[in-house]
C-alpha positions as CSV (number, residue, x, y, z in Angstrom):
1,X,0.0,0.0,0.0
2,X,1.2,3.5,-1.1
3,X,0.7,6.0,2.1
4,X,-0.9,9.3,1.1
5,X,1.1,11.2,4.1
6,X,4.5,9.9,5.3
7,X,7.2,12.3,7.9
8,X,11.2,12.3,7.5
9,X,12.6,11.2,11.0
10,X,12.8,14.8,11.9
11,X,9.0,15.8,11.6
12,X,9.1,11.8,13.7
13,X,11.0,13.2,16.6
14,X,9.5,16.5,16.8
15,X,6.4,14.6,17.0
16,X,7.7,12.5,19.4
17,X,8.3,15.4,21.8
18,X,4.9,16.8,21.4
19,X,3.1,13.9,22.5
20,X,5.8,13.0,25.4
21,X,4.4,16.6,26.7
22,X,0.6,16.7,25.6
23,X,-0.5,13.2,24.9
24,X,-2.1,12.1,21.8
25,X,-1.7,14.2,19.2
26,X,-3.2,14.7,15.5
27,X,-2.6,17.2,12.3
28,X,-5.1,18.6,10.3
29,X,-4.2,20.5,7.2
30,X,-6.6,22.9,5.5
31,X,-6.6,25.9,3.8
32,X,-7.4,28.0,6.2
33,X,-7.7,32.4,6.4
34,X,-5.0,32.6,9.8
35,X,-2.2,30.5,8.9
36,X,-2.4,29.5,5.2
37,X,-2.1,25.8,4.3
38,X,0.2,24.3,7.1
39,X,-0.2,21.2,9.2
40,X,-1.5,22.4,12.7
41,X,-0.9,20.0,15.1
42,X,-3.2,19.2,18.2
43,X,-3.8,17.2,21.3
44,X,-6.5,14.5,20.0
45,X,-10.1,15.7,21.3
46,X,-8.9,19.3,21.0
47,X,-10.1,19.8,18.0
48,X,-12.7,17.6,15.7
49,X,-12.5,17.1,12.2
50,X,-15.6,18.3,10.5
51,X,-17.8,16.9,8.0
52,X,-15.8,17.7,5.2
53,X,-12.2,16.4,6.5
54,X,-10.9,13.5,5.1
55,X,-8.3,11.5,6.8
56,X,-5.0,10.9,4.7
57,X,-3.2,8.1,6.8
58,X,-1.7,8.0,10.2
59,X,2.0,9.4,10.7
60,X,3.8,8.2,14.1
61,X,0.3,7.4,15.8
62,X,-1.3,11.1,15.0
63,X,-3.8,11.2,12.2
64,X,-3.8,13.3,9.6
65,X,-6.4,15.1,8.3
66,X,-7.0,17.5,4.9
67,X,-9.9,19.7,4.1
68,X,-11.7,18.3,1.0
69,X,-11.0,20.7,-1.3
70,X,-7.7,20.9,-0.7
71,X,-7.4,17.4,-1.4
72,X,-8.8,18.1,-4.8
73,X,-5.3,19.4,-5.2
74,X,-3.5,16.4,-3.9
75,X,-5.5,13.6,-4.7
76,X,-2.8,12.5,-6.8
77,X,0.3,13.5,-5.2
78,X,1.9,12.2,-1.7
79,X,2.6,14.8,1.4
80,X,5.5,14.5,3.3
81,X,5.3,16.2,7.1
82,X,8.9,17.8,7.9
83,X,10.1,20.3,10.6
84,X,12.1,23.4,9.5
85,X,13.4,26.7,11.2
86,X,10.1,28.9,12.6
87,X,7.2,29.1,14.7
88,X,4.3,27.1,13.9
89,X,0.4,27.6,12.9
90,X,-1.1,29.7,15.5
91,X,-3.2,27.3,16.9
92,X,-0.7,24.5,16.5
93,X,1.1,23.3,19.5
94,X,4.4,23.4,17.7
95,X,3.6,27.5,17.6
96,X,6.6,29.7,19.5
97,X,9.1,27.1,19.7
98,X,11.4,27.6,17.2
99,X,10.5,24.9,14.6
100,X,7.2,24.3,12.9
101,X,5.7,21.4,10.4
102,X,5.4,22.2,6.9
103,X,4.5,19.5,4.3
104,X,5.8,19.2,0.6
105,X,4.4,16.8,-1.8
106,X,5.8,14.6,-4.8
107,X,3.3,13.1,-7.8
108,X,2.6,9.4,-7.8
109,X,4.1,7.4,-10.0
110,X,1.7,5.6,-12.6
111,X,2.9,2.1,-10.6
112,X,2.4,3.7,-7.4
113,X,-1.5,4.8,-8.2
114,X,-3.3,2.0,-8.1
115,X,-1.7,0.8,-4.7
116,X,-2.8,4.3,-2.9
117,X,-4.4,4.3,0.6
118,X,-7.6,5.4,0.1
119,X,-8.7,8.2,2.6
120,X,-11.6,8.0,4.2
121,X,-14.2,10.3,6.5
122,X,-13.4,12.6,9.6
């Protein structure tokens, strides 16, 4: 199976730390006014996905969730989760401390498409 949403080993440890401090922890990635379209990172229960969030994979034991549309725009491409230099969605817990998550993404390969996770419902 072909994962929708993998992490390099940094965006692993970061979110290792996280959840050593908060618990359970889940992303959710939208297009949102505030911070743009960046992974914001939550303690599970803090916030719920809505109706129209569909859930990409799993990464480390935190869900990952993207906003329909904008998965419209990646339906056919993978996301990566990675940590570089800043401060974080301003709602997400990785906000003020130095390093936030960002995602890029990478097309499929025509061999790799028919072996994608599907997502399915928040």
């Amino acid at each position: 199976m072909t994962e929708r949403i993998v992490a390099t080993d940094a965006a692993n440890q970061y979110i290792d730390e996280l959840r050593a401090e908060h618990g359970p922890l889940m992303f959710l990635l939208s297009g949102g006014c505030c911070d743009g379209s960046v992974p914001n990172c939550y303690k599970v229960g803090e916030v719920l996905p809505g109706q129209t969030m569909l859930k990409l994979g799993t990464i480390n034991g935190a869900d990952f969730y993207l906003g329909h549309q904008e998965f419209q725009y990646y339906e056919n491409s993978q996301l990566i989760l990675d940590v570089k230099p800043g401060n974080g969605g301003d709602f997400s817990l990785d906000c003020g401390r130095g390093k936030a998550f960002f995602t890029h993404s990478r097309p499929f390969t025509d061999d790799e498409l028919p072996s994608v996770r599907p997502v399915s419902a928040g």
